[in-house]
C-alpha positions in Angstrom: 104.6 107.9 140.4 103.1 108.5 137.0 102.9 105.4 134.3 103.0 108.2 131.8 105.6 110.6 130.5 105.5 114.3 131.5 105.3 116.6 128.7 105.5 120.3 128.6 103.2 122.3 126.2 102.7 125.9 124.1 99.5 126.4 124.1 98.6 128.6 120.5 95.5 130.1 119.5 94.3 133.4 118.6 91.2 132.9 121.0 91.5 133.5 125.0 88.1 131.3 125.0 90.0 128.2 123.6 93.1 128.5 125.5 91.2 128.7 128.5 89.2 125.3 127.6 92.7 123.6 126.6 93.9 124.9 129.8 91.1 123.4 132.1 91.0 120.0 129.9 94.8 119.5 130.7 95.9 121.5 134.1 94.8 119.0 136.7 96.1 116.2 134.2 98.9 114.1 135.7 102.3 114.7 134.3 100.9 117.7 132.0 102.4 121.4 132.2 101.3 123.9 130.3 104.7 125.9 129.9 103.6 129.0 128.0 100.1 130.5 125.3 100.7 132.2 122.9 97.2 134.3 120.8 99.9 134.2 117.2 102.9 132.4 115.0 105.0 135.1 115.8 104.3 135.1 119.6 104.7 131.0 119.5 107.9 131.5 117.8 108.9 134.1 120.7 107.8 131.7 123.0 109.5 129.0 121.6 112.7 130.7 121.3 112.7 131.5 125.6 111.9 128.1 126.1 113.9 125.9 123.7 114.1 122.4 124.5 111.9 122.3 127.5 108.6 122.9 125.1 107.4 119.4 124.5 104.5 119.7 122.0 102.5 122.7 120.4 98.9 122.6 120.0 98.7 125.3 116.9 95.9 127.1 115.7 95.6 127.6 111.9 93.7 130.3 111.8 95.3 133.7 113.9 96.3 137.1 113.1 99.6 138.7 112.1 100.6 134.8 111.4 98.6 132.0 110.7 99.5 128.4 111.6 100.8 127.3 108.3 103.1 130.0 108.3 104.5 129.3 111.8 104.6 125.5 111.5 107.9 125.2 109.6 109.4 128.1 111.7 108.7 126.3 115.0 109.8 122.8 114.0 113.4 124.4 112.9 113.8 126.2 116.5 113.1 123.1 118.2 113.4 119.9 116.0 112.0 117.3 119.0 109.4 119.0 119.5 105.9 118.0 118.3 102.9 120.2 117.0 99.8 119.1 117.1 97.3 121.3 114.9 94.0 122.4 116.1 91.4 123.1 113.4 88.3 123.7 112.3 86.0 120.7 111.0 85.0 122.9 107.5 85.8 121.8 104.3 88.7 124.5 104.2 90.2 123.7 107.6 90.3 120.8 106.5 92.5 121.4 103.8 94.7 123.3 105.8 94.9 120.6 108.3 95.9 118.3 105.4 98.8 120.7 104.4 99.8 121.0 107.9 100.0 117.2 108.7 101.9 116.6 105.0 104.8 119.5 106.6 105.7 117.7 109.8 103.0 117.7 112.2 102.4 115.1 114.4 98.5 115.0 114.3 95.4 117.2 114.5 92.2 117.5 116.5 89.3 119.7 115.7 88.4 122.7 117.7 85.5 121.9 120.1 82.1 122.9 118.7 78.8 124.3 120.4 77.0 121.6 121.9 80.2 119.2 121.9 80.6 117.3 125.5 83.6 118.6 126.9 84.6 115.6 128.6 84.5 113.8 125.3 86.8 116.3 123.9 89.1 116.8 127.1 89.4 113.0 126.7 90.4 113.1 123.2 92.7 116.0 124.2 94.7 114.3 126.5 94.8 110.9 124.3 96.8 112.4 121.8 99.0 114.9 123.8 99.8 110.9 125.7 100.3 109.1 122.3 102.5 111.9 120.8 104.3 112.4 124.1 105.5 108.6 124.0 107.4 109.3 120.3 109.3 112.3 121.9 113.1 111.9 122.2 114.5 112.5 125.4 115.4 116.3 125.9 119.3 117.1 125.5 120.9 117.3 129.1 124.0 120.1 130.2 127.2 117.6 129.8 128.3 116.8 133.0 131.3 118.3 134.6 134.4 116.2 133.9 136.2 114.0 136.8 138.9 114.8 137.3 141.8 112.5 135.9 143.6 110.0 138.1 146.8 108.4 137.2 147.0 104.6 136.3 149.4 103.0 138.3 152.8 102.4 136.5 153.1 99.8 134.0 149.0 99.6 133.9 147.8 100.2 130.8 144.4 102.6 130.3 141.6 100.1 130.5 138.8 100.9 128.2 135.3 100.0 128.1 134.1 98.3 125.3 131.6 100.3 123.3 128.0 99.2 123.2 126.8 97.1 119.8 124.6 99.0 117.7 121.3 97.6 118.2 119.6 98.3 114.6 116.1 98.8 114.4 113.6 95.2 114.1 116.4 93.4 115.2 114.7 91.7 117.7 112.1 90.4 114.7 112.8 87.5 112.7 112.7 89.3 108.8 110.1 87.0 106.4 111.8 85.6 103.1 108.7 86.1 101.3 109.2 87.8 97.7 107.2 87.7 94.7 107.7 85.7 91.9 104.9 87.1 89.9 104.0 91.0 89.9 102.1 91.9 92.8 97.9 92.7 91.9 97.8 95.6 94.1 99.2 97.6 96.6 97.6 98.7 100.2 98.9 100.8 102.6 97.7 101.6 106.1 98.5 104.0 108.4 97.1 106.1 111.7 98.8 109.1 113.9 102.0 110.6 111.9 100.8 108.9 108.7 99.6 112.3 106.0 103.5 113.1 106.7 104.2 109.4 105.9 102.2 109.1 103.0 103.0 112.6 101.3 106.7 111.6 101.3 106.0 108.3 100.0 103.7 109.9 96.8 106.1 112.8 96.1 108.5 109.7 95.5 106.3 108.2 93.2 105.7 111.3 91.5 106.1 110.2 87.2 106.4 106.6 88.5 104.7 104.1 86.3 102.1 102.6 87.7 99.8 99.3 86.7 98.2 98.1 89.7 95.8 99.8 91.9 96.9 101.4 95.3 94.3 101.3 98.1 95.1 103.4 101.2 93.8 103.8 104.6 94.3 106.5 107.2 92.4 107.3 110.3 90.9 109.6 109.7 87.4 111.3 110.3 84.7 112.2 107.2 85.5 115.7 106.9 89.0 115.5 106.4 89.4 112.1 104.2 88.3 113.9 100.9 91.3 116.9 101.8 93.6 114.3 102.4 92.5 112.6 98.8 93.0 115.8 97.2 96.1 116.3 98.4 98.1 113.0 97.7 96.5 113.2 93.9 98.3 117.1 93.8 101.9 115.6 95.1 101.8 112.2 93.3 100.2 113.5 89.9 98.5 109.9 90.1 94.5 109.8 89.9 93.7 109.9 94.0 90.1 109.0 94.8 88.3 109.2 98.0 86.4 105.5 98.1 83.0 105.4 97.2 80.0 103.1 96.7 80.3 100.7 93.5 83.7 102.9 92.5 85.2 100.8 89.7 88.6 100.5 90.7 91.4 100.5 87.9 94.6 100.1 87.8 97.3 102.9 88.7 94.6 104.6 90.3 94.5 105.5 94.2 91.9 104.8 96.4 91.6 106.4 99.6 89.1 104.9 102.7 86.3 107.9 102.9 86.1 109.0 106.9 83.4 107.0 108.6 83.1 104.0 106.2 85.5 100.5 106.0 86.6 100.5 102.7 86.1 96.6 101.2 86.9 95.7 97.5 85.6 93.2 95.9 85.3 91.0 92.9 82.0 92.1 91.1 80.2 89.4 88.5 81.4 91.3 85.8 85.1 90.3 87.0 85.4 94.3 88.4 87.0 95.1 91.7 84.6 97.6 93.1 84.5 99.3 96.1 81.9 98.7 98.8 81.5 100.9 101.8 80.4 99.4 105.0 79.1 101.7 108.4 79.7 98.2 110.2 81.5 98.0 114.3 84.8 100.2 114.4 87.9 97.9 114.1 90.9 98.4 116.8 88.6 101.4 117.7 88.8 102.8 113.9 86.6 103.2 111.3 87.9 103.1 108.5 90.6 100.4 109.9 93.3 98.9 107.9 92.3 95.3 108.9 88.7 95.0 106.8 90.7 96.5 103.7 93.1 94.0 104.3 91.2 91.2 104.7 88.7 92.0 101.1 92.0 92.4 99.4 93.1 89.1 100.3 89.7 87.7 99.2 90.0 89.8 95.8 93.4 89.0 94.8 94.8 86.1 97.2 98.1 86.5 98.3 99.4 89.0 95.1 99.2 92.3 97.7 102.3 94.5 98.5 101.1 95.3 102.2 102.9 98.4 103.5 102.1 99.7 107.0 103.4 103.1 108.2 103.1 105.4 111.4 99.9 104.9 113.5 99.3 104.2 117.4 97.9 100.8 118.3 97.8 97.6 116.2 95.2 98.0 113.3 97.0 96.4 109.8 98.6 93.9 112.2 95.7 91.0 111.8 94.7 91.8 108.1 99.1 91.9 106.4 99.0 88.4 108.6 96.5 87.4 106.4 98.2 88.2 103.6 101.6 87.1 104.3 99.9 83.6 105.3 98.8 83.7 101.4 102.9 84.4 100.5 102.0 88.1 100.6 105.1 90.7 101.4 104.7 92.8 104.2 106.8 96.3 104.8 106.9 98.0 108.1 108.3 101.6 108.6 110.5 101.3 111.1 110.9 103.0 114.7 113.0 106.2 114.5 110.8 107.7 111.3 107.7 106.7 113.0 105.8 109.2 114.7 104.0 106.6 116.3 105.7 103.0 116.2 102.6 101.1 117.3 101.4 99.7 113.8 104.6 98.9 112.3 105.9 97.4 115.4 102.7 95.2 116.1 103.5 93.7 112.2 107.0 93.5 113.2 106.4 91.4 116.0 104.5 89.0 113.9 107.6 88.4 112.4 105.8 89.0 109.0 107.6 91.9 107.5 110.1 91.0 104.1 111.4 94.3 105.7 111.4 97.2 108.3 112.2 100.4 106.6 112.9 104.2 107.4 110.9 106.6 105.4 113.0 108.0 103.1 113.9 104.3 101.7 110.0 102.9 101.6 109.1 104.2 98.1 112.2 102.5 96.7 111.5 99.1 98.6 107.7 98.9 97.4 109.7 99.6 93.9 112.1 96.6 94.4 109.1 94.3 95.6 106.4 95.3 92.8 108.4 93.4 90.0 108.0 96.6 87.7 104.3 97.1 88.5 105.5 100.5 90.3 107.9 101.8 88.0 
């Protein structure tokens, strides 16, 4: 029997050539069907439509005749709300863009179309990693109801016995909830996040769109070179806050964003002038990432102690984890989204289970908890 979920996919591009390389990376892959292609949006959404529920995940071209990927994305998620699109795009400066736009209207991820010259086991690897990871956030697919049995009488003078209805097991509630809180306004803010996390993080700057804003807000996402400066772009558009995609000796100031660049660890630190400025470093991936949350965790703590709201959203694996227990050992606060809004709840949960989190929050409420924690430095 397979460890791993099965998953049914739509496979939807505009080019026979790529279909047929998806289809050979995935078709002798354990627990992987490949339901149905479709070469547009308005096929997909055809497609869709005949299959409902038993579609799993989309991989969705941007780029296609009659409709383009952007177009269809929003269609396709209201005809089947469980299901999960993952965007396939080109690595140029305006696929990545679209990409961007794609991941900040509900998809779950993205990977780039295989180039000339790429190794197609590398990719097919890659492939099947994240149709795994996203395939583990699925909810179950709704099942017929059952017939009902027929009804028996209860003997006389018997009354109806009924079973007691399950507790509500909340979210985190098998993590102990840390009673740190600041007492003084928080120095900065940092938030990390992986698979699920654009999504994440446009919500979270749309609802800090006209906030007030003193401290600085450093952000990392996974995220490869090409697509980190779209992404930077983007979150300066929604938030109307100054977004900046990290660079070498960038002097950092306050209510500014600062965005890890693709590639590089981004590490503040505490210049001799008394600065923060930003320092790039091409050193060993971290949790398999570069940039990982954990080394801009870590040169934060060095930078401003414990004074850091630590916020860690969406992502597979355990990268934040280390660097917000780091933190919270210097009476930091640490937020974790919590598991039903997570795409992914690998991140957040591996900071849950350090039982370091002031709190474990759904989406929609984390802008207004950072609010409550930064004393009035996020306004």
């Amino acid at each position: 029997m397979s460890a791993h979920r099965p998953v049914n996919l739509l496979l939807v591009d505009d080019s026979a050539v790529v279909r047929k390389i998806f289809r050979n990376a995935l078709e002798q892959v354990e627990g992987i069907t490949i339901l149905d292609e479709a070469s547009d949006g308005i096929a997909a959404i055809k497609a869709l439509e005949k299959h409902g529920a038993a579609i799993d995940i989309i991989t969705l071209d941007i780029n296609m005749p009659n409709m383009d990927g952007l177009t269809a994305l929003p269609e396709l998620l209201k005809i089947n709300r469980r299901a999960r699109v993952l965007m396939v795009s080109a690595s140029s400066k305006q696929g990545s863009r679209d990409t961007i736009r794609a991941l900040s209207k509900g998809a779950a991820d993205y990977i780039p179309k295989p180039e000339a010259g790429q190794s197609m086991e590398a990719f097919s690897a890659l492939l099947v990693e994240k149709i795994r990871v996203i395939a583990e956030s699925l909810p179950a697919r709704p099942v017929a109801p059952a017939a009902p049995l027929p009804q028996t009488s209860q003997p006389a003078g018997q009354p109806a016995v009924e079973k007691p209805a399950p507790a509500p097991v909340k979210d985190g509630a098998a993590f102990s909830l840390s009673k740190h809180t600041f007492t003084t306004p928080p120095k900065a803010l940092a938030i990390g996040a992986s698979t699920g996390g654009p999504d994440a993080l446009s919500r979270v700057f749309t609802a800090l769109s006209g906030a007030k804003i003193t401290i600085p807000i450093f952000v990392t996402q996974h995220m490869p070179k090409h697509f980190t400066a779209a992404l930077a772009e983007q979150i300066g558009k929604i938030s109307a806050i100054p977004c900046h995609e990290a660079d070498e000796g960038m002097v950092v100031t306050p209510g500014h964003i600062y965005l890890a660049r693709g590639d590089f660890h981004m590490l503040p630190k505490r210049h001799r002038d008394g600065n923060v400025v930003l320092t790039l470093s091409d050193s060993e991936p971290e949790n398999f990432c570069r940039p990982a949350v954990d080394p801009m965790l870590r040169a934060l703590g060095e930078v401003y102690g414990g004074q850091v709201l630590t916020v860690i959203l969406t992502g597979m694996g355990a990268d934040g984890a280390k660097g917000a227990e780091i933190l919270h050992e210097k009476q930091g606060v640490v937020l974790a989204q919590d598991k039903k809004t997570s795409v992914v709840w690998g991140m957040p949960g591996a900071a849950a289970a350090k039982n370091i989190c002031s709190a474990i929050v759904p989406l929609e409420k984390m802008t207004e908890t950072i609010k409550q924690h930064s004393l009035g430095t996020i306004a």
